[in-house]
DOLOVO-976635 format. One record per residue (C-alpha): residue number from 1; x, y, z. Coordinates in nm, 3 decimals. Last residue first. Layout:
N
(NUM (X Y Z))
...
# end
This chain:
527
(527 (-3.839 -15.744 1.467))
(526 (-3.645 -15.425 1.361))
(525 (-3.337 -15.567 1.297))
(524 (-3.482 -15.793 0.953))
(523 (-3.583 -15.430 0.800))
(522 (-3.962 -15.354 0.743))
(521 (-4.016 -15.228 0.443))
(520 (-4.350 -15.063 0.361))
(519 (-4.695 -15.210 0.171))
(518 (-4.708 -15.224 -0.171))
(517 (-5.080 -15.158 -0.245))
(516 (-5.157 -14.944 0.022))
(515 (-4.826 -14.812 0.017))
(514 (-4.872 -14.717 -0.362))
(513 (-5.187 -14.472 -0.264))
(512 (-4.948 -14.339 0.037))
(511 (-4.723 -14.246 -0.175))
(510 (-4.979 -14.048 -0.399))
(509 (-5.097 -13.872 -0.138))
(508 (-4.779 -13.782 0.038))
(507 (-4.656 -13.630 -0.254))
(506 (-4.942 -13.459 -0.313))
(505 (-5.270 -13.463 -0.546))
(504 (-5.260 -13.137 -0.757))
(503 (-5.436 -13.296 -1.051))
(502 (-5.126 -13.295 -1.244))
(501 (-4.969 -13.519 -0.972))
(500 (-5.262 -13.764 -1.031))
(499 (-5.183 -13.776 -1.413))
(498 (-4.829 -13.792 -1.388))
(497 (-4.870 -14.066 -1.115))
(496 (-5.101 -14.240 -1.339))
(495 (-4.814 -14.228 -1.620))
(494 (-4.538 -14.327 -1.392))
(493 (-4.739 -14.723 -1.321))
(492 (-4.654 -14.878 -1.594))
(491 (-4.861 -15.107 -1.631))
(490 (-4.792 -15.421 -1.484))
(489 (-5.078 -15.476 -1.248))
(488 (-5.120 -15.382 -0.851))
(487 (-4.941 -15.059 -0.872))
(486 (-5.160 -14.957 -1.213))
(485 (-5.522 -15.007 -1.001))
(484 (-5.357 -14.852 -0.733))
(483 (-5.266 -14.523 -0.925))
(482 (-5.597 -14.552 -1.160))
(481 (-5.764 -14.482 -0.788))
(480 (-5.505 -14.212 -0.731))
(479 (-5.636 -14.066 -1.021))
(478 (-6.010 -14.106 -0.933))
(477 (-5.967 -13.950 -0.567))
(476 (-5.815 -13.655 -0.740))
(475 (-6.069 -13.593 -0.962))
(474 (-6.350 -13.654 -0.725))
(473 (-6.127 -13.418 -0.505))
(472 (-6.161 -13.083 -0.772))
(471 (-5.875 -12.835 -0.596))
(470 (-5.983 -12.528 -0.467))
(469 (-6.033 -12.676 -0.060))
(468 (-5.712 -12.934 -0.074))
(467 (-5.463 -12.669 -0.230))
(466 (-5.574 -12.368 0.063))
(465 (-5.524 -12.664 0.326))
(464 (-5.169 -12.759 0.175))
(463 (-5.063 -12.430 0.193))
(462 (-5.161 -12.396 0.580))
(461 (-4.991 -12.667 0.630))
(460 (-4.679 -12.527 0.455))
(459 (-4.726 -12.208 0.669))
(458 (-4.736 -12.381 0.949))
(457 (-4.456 -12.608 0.884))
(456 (-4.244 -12.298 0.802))
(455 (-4.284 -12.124 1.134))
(454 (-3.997 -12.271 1.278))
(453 (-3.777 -12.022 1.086))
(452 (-3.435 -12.213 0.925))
(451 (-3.140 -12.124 1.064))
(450 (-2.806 -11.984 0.896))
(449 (-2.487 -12.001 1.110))
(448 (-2.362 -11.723 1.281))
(447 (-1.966 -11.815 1.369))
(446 (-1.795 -11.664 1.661))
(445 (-1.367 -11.818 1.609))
(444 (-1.330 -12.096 1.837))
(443 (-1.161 -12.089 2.187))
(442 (-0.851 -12.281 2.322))
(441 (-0.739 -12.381 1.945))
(440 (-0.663 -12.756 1.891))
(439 (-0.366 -12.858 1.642))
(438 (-0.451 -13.205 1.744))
(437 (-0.743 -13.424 1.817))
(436 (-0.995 -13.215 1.665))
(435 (-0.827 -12.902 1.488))
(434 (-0.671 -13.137 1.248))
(433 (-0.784 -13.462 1.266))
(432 (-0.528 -13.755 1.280))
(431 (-0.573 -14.096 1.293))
(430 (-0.386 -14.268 1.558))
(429 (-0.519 -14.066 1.825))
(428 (-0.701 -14.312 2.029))
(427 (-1.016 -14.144 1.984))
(426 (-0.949 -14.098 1.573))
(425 (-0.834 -14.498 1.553))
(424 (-1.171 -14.592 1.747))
(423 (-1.381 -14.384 1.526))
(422 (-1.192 -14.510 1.260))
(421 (-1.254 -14.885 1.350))
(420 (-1.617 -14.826 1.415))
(419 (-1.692 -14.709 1.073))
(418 (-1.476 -15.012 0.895))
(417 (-1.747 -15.273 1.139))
(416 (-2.035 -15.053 1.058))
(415 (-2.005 -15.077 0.672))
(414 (-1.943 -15.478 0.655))
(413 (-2.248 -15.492 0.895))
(412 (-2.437 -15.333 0.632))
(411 (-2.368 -15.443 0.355))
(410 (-2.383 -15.803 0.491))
(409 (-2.747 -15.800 0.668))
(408 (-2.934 -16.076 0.565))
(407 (-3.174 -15.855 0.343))
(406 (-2.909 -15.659 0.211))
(405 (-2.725 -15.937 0.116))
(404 (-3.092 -16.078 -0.064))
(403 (-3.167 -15.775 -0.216))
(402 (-2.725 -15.719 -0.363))
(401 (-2.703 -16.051 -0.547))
(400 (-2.765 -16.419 -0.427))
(399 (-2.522 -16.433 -0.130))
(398 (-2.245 -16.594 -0.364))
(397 (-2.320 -16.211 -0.548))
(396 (-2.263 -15.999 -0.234))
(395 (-1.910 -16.182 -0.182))
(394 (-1.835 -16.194 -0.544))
(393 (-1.881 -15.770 -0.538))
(392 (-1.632 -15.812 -0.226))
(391 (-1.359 -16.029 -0.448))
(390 (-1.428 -15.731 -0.737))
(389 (-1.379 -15.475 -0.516))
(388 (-1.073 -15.604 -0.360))
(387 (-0.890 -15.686 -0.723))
(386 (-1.022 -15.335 -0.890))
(385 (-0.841 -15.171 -0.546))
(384 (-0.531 -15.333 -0.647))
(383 (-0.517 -15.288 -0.966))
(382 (-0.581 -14.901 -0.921))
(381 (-0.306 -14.861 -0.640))
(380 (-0.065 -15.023 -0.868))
(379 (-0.171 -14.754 -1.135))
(378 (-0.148 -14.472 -0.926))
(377 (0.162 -14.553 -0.731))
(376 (0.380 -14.640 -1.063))
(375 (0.195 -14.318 -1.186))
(374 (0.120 -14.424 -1.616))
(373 (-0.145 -14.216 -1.637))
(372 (-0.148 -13.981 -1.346))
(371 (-0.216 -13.668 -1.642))
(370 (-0.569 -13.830 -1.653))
(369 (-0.651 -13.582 -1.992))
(368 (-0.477 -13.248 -2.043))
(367 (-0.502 -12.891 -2.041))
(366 (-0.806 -12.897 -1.738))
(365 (-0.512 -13.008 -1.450))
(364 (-0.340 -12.707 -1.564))
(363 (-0.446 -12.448 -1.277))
(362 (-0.652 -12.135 -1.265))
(361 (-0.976 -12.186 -1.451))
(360 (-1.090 -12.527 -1.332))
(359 (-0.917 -12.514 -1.040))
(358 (-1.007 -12.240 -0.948))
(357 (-1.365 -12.236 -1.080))
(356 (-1.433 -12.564 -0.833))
(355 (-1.316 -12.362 -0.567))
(354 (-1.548 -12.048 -0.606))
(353 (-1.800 -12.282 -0.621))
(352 (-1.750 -12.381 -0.261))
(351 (-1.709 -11.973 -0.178))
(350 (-2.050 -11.911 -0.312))
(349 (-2.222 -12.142 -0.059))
(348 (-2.021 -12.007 0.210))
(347 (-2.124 -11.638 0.125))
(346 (-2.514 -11.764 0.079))
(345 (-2.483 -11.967 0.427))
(344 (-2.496 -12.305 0.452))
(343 (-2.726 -12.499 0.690))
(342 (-2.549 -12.549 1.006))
(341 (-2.243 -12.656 1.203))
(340 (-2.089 -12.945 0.993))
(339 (-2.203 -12.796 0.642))
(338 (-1.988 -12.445 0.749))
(337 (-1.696 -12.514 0.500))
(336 (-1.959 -12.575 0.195))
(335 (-1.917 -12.856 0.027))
(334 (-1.838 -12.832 -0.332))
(333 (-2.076 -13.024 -0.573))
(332 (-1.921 -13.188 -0.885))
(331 (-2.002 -13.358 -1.257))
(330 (-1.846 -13.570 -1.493))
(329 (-1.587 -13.701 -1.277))
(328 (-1.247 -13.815 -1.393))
(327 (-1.009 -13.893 -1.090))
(326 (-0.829 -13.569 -1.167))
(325 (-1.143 -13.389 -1.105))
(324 (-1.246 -13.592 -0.785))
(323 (-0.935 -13.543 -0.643))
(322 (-0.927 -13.182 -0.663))
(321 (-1.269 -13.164 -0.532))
(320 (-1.125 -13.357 -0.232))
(319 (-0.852 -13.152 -0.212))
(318 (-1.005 -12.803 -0.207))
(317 (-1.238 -12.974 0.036))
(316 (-1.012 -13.028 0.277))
(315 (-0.887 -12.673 0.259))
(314 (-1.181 -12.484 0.297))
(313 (-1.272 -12.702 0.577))
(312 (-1.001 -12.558 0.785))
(311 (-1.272 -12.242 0.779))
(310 (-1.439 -12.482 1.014))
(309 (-1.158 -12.446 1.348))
(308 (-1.418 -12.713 1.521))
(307 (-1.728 -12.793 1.309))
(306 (-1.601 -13.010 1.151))
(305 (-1.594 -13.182 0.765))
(304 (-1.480 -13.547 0.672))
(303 (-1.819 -13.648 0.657))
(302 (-1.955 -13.414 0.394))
(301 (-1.646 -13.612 0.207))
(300 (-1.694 -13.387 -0.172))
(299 (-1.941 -13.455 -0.393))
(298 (-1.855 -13.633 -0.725))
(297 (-2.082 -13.728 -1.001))
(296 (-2.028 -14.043 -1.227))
(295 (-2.035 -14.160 -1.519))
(294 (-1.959 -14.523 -1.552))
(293 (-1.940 -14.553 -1.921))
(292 (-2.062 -14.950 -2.089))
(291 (-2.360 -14.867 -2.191))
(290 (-2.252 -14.535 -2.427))
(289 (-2.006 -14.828 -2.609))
(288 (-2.396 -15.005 -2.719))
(287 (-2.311 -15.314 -2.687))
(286 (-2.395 -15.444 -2.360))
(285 (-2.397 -15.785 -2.338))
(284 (-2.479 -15.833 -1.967))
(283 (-2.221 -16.014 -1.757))
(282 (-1.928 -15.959 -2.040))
(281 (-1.997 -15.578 -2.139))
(280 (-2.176 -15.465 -1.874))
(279 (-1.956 -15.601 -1.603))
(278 (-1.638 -15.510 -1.796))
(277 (-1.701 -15.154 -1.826))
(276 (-1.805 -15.171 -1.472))
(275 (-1.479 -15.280 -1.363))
(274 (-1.285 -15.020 -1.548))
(273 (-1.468 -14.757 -1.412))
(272 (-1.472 -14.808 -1.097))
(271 (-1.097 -14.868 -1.101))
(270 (-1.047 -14.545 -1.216))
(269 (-1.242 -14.421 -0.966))
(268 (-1.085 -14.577 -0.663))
(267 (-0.719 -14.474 -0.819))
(266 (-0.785 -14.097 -0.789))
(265 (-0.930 -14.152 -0.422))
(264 (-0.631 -14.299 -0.315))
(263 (-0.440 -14.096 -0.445))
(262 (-0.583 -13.777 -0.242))
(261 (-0.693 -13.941 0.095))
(260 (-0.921 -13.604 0.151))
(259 (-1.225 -13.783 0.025))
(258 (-1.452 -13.720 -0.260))
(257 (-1.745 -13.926 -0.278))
(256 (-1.919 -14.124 -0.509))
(255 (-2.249 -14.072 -0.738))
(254 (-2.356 -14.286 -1.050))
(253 (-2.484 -14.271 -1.411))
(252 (-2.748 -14.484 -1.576))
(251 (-2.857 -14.337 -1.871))
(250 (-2.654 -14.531 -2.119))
(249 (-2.821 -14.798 -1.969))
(248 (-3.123 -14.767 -2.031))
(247 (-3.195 -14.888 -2.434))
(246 (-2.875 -15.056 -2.470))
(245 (-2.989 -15.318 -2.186))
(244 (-3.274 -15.417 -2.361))
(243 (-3.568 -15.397 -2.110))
(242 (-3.853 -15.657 -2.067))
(241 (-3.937 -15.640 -1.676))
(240 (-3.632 -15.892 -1.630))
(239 (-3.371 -15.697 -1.815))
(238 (-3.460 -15.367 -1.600))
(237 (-3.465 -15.595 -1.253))
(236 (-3.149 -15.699 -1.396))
(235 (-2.983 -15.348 -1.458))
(234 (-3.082 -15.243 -1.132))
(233 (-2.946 -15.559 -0.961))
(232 (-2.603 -15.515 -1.135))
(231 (-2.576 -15.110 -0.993))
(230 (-2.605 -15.227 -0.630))
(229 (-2.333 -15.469 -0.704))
(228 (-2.164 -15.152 -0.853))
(227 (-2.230 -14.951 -0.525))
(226 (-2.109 -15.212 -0.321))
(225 (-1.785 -15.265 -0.436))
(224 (-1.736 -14.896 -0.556))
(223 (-1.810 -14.808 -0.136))
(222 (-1.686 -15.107 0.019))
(221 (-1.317 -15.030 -0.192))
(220 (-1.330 -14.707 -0.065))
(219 (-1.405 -14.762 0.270))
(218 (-1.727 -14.746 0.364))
(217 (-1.807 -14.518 0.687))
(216 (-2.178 -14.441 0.702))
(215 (-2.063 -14.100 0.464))
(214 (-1.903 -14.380 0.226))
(213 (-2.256 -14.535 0.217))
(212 (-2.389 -14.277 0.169))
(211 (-2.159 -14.171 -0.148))
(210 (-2.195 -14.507 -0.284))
(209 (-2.506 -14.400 -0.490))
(208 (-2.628 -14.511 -0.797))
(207 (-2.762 -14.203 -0.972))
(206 (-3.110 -14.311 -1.172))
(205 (-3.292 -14.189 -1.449))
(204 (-3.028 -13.952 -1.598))
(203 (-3.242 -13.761 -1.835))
(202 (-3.188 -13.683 -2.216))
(201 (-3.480 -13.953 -2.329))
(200 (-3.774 -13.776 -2.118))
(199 (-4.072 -13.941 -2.252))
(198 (-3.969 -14.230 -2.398))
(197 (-3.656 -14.372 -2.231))
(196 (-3.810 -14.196 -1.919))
(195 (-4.097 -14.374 -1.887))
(194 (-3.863 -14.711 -1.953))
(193 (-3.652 -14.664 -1.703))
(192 (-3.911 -14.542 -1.459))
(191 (-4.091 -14.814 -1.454))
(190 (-3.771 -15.054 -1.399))
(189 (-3.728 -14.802 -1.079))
(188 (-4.094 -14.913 -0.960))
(187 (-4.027 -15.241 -1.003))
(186 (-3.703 -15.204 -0.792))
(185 (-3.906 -15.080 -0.502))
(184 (-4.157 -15.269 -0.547))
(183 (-3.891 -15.568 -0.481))
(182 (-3.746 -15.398 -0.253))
(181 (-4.013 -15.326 0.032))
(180 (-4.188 -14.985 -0.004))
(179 (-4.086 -14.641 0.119))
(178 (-3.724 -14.646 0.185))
(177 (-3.515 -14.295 0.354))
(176 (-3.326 -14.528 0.590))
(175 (-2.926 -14.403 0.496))
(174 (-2.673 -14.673 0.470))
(173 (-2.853 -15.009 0.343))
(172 (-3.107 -15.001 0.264))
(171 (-3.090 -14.646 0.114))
(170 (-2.864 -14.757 -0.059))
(169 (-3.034 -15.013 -0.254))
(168 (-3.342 -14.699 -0.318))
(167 (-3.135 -14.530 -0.584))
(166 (-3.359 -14.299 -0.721))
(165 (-3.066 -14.079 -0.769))
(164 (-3.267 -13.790 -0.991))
(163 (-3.115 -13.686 -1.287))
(162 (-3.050 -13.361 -1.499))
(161 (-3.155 -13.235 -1.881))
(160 (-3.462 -13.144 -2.011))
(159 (-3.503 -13.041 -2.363))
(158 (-3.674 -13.396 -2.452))
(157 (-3.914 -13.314 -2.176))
(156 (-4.091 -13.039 -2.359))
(155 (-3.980 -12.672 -2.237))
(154 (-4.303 -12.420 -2.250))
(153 (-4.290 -12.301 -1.854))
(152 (-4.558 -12.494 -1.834))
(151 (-4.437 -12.845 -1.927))
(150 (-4.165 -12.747 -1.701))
(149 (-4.353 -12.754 -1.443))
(148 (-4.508 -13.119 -1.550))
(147 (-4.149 -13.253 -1.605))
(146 (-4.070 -13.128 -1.252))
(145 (-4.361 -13.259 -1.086))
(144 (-4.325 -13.638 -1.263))
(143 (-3.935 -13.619 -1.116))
(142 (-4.054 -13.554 -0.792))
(141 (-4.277 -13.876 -0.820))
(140 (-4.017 -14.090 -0.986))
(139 (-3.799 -14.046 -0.692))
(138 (-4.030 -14.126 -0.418))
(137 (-3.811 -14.402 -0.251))
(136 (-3.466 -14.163 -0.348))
(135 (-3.434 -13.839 -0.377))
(134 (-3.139 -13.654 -0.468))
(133 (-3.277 -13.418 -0.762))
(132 (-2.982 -13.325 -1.011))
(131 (-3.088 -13.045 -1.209))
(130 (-2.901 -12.925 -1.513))
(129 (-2.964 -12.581 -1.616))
(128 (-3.071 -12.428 -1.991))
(127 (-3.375 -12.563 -2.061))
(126 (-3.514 -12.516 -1.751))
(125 (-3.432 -12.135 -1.745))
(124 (-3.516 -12.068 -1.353))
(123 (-3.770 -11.817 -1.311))
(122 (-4.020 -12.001 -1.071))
(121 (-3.816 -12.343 -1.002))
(120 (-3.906 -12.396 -0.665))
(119 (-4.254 -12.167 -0.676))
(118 (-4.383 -12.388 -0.953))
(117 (-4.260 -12.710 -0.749))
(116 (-4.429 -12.614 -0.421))
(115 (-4.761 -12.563 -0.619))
(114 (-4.677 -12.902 -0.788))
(113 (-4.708 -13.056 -0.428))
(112 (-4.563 -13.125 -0.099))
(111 (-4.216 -13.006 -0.137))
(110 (-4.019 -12.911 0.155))
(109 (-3.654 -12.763 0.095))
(108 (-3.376 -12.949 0.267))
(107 (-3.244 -13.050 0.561))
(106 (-3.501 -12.894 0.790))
(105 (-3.741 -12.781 0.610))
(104 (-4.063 -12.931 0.795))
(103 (-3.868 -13.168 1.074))
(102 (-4.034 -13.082 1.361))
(101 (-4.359 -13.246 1.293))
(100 (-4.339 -13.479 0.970))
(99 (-4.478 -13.758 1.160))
(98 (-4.829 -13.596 1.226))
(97 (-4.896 -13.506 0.845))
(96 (-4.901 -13.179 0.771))
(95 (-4.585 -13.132 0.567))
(94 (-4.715 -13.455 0.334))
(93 (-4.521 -13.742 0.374))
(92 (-4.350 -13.937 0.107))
(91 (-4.005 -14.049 0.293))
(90 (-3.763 -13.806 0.136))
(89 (-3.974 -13.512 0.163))
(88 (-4.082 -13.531 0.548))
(87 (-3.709 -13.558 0.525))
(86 (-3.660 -13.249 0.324))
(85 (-3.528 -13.243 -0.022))
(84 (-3.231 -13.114 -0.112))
(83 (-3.175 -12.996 -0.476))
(82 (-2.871 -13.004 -0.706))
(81 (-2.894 -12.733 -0.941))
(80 (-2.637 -12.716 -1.210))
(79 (-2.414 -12.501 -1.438))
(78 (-2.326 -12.263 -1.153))
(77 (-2.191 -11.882 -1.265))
(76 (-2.252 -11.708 -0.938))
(75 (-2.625 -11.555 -1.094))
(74 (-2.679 -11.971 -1.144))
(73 (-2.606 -11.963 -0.811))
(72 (-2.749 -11.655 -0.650))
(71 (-3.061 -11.773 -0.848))
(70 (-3.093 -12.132 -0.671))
(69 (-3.053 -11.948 -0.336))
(68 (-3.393 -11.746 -0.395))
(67 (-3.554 -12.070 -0.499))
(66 (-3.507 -12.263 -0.188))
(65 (-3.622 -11.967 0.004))
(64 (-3.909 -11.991 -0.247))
(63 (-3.988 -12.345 -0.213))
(62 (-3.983 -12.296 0.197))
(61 (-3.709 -12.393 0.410))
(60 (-3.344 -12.541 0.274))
(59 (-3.242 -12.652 -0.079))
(58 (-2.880 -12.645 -0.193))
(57 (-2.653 -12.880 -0.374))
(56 (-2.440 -12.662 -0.574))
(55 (-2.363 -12.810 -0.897))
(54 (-2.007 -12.722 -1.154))
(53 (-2.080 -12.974 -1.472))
(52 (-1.675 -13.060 -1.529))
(51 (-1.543 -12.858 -1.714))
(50 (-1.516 -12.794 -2.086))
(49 (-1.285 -12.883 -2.430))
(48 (-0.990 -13.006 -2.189))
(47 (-1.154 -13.124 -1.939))
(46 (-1.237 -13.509 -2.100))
(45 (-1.111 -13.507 -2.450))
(44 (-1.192 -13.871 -2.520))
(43 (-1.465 -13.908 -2.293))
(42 (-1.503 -14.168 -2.040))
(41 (-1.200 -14.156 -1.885))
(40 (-0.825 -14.305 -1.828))
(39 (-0.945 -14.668 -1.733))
(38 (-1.234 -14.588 -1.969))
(37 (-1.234 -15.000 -2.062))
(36 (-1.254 -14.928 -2.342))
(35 (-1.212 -14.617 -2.513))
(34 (-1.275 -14.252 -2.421))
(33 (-0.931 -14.248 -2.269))
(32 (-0.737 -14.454 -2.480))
(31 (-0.670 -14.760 -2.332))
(30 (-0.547 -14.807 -1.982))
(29 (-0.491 -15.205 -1.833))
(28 (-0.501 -15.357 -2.130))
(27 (-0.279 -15.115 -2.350))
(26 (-0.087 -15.049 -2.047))
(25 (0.028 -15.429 -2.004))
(24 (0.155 -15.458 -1.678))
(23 (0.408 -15.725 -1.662))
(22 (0.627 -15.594 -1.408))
(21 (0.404 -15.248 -1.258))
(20 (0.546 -15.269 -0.942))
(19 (0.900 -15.314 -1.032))
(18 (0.938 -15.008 -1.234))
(17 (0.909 -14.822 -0.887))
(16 (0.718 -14.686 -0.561))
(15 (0.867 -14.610 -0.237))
(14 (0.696 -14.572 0.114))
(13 (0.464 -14.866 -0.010))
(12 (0.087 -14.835 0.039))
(11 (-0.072 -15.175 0.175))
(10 (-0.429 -15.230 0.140))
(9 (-0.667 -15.145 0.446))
(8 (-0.927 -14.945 0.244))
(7 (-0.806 -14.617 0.402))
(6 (-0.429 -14.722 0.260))
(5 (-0.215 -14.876 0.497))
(4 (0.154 -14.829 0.582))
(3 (0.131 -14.516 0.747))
(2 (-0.130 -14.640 0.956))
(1 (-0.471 -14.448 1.043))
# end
């Protein structure tokens, strides 16, 4: 990387002065924090009434592995859950299904019914923890068997609190975990605007992601760029299926990274911000001042980890979470230092949190609000990446909006080409990364990571055989009947899934039901 450029190619000045911020107007450009345009925030107070909401992203194996962790954390002091699903998971299979073979709890915990959910979340006081869910194509349906668990455990759905990213854009785009083509896709996001809005009016019904993207190698200005574009066709597939924006959009919230490139990072959200306040307002005539708040949860650069000289990754992500909290998050997950080797371990798990609770408990940054207000660096670096984003968010837009980019290809591409330019500066030495290409050691520390037991994909087929014989199948074949019925209308097609989901139909089930009826994307590249 170049001393003289910042990771989203824009130049960064060995010296910075009065002279870059000549006719800044800080009532414009900053507000109050809390205000318009939330340059400096969303919340007036920000940190210094109470954190950040401190996650741990964790899920791995069975439901009750899963669940055992879950209680460590919340016993640890976490304020939030933030699950992993597997991949069989992420892409609506069942654990028995052919294509799910070898990858049954791999990177994340397998779910296959409401039997796996019970067991996920047995013990844990609902009403109490947040739970962010990140899954994407089948979203709504995980969502449907938490809200039902719940529903036993005696906590209605306006008690519940957490989100699930149901951001299928991204997936697109960066990541592959897509179900149905886009425009089902979307309609079946819309769907679960308004089911939520009604039945579950505290929940964050969708976490636009840029945080894969930046994992695929955006830069920082790609990432807000094309997470916000993301963000506009959202709100217009909402506004086009008979929405008001003020009734969802206070609920939309997003997810970025957390990258070692300290200032940088600090300035990329604050520019987020501001440039979404302004979207909603003058694009979409939000009113509502709740509509116009890009909140946003943090994780730190997963990418940016190795698994040479790891406990190094203590310290990266020290700084990345530190970023993330002066940049103004609402919400953070730690990586653990051993994510580029394995699975976590409990100790390494604990030690991530452990960082968030320094700096929440043992610095200043919590005794005031956006203390770089004002930084000649910060604020140049801000107007400058608002300007790039906003000529690539044109870009996507003279394309005809975010579907039809993604359908030609743009993202994409525009993602791959930054990518391959740091994996060529980090061969050629230009970039540095310590304990890769220098400050090597001649023989690694022993490290035991955790593995998950083979035998789990057994045992959740065996699971699924026990559900299949006791459960009543003319029920089930009649709900996911009303399912397809729904899918091919305009109902809104949440409340069959509810009912299906109730009746102990699966994941898979059910997602197959709506591929019948939706069919599956096919990207352009694949032909």
């Amino acid at each position: 990387m170049s001393e003289s450029h910042t990771e989203s190619g824009l130049e960064l000045h060995t010296v910075y002065g009065p002279q870059e911020l000549d006719g800044w107007d800080a009532e414009q450009q900053l507000g109050e924090p809390g205000q318009y345009p939330f340059t400096r925030g969303v919340y007036p107070s920000m940190y210094t009434g109470r954190p950040w909401t401190m996650r741990q992203y964790a899920g791995f194996g069975t439901a009750k592995e899963s669940n055992e962790r879950y209680h460590q954390l919340v016993a640890a002091g976490t304020g939030g859950l933030s699950v992993a699903f597997d991949l069989p998971t992420q892409m609506g299979y069942d654990s028995d299904d052919p294509i799910a073979h070898g990858e049954v709890g791999k990177v994340g915990v397998a779910i296959d019914s409401i039997d796996d959910m019970r067991l996920l979340f047995d013990g844990i006081p609902l009403e109490e923890v947040s739970t962010s869910m990140t899954i994407n194509a089948p979203g709504s349906v995980l969502l449907l068997l938490y809200q039902l668990v719940a529903e036993e455990h005696g906590v209605e759905g306006g008690q519940l609190t957490g989100t699930i990213q149901n951001d299928v854009l991204k997936e697109y785009i960066a990541r592959g975990t897509y179900i149905f083509p886009p425009a089902e896709s979307l309609r079946l996001i819309a769907d679960t605007f308004a089911y939520c809005r009604k039945e579950l009016p505290r929940w964050n019904t969708i976490s636009i992601s840029g945080y894969h993207m930046a994992e695929a190698g955006a830069t920082p200005v790609q990432e807000i760029a094309f997470t916000l574009a993301n963000a506009k066709a959202y709100v217009q597939a909402a506004l086009d299926a008979g929405l008001s924006v003020d009734d969802f959009a206070p609920r939309l919230s997003f997810f970025f990274v957390a990258r070692t490139t300290f200032l940088e990072e600090v300035a990329k959200f604050r520019a987020a911000r501001r440039i979404w306040a302004q979207i909603m307002r003058d694009e979409f005539g939000a009113k509502d001042p709740k509509s116009l708040m890009l909140r946003f949860h943090t994780q730190t650069a997963g990418v940016q980890l190795t698994a040479q000289q790891p406990e190094v990754n203590l310290v990266r992500v020290a700084l990345q979470g530190l970023g993330a909290v002066l940049g103004g998050t609402q919400s953070l997950h730690t990586n653990s230092y051993d994510e580029a080797i394995a699975l976590p371990t409990a100790k390494a798990a604990r030690l991530a949190l452990r960082t968030q609770q320094v700096i929440a408990y043992e610095t200043d940054v919590t005794k005031t609000v956006d203390p770089f207000a004002g930084s000649y660096l910060v604020e140049t670096m801000t107007d400058e990446i608002e300007a790039a984003a906003r000529e690539l968010i044109r870009a996507v837009e003279d394309r005809g909006g975010a579907v039809s980019a993604i359908e030609e290809g743009f993202q994409k591409a525009e993602i791959e080409r930054s990518a391959y330019q740091v994996a060529q500066e980090i061969d050629a030495g230009d970039r540095v990364i310590v304990g890769v290409n220098r400050f090597t050691v001649d023989v690694e520390d022993p490290y035991e990571p955790l593995r998950v037991d083979p035998a789990i994909e057994a045992e959740q087929a065996a699971r699924l055989a026990t559900l299949r014989a006791e459960r009543d199948q003319a029920e089930v074949d009649r709900a996911l009947a009303a399912v397809q019925e729904a899918a091919r209308g305009a109902e809104n097609v949440l409340y069959p899934l509810r009912s299906a989901l109730a009746a102990r139909a699966t994941v898979g089930e059910v997602c197959h039901a709506l591929r019948e009826v939706w069919g599956t994307y096919v990207p352009r590249d694949a032909f």
